[in-house]
C-alpha positions in Angstrom: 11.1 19.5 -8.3 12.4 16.9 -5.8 11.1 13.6 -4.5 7.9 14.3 -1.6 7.1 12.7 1.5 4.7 9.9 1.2 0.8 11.1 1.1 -0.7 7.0 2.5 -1.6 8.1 6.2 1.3 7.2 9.0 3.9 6.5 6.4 6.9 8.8 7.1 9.0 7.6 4.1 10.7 10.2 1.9 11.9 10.5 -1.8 8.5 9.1 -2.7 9.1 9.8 -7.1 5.8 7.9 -8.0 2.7 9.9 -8.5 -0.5 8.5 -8.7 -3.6 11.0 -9.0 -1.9 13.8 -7.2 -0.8 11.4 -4.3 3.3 10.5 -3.6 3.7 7.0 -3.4 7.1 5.4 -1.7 8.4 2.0 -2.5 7.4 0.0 0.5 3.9 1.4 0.2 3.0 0.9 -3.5 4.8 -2.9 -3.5 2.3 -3.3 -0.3 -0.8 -1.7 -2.5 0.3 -4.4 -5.5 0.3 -7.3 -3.4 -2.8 -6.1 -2.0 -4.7 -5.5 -5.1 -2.9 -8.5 -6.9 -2.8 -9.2 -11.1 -6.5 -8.6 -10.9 -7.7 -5.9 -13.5 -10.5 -3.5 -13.2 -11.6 0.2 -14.5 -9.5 2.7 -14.0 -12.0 4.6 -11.5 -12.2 1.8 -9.7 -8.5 1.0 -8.9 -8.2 4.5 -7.8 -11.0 4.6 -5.6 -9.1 1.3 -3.6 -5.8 3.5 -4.1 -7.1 6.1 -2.0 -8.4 4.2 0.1 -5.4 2.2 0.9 -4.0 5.6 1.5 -6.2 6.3 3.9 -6.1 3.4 5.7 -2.6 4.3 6.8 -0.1 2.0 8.3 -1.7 1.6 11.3 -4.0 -0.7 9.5 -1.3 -2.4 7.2 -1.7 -6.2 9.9 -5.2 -6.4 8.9 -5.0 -6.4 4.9 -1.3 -8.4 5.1 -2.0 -11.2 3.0 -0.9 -14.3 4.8 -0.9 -18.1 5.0 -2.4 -19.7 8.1 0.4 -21.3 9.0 2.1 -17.4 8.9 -1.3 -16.2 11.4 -0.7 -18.9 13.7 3.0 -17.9 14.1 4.0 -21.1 12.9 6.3 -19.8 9.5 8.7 -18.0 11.8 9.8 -20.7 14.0 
C-alpha cells in the first residue's frame, strides 16, 4: 500500500506514512500538532479527540493556534 494524501482539512501534502486513528498525517502537519499540543500528557481519548480536531481545523486556521512570542505578533522578530 503506498503513502496517502494528508486527511487534516486544506492540507494537500502527499506521501503522508503516519497513521493515527485511521487518519494520514504528513510531516509538516504532525510537527505543527506536537508543537501545538506540547510535552504535556493526557488520556489517550483525550489526545485524539484534539487530533481530530486539529484535523479539522484545517490550514486555514493554522495563524490562529501558531504559538508565538509577542515580539513575533507584533512583527518585530522578522526585522
Amino acid at each position: 500500500m503506498g503513502a496517502m494524501v494528508c486527511d487534516r482539512a486544506g492540507c494537500t501534502r502527499t506521501l503522508c506514512d503516519t497513521i493515527i486513528e485511521n487518519q494520514y498525517i504528513c510531516n509538516d502537519c504532525q510537527q505543527e500538532f506536537m508543537d501545538l499540543i506540547g510535552d504535556e500528557k493526557i488520556p489517550y481519548e483525550e489526545m485524539v479527540e484534539q487530533f481530530m480536531q486539529f484535523l479539522s481545523q484545517g490550514k486555514l486556521a493554522e495563524a490562529r493556534h501558531k504559538i508565538v512570542g509577542v515580539k513575533e505578533f507584533f512583527g518585530l522578530g522578522t526585522r
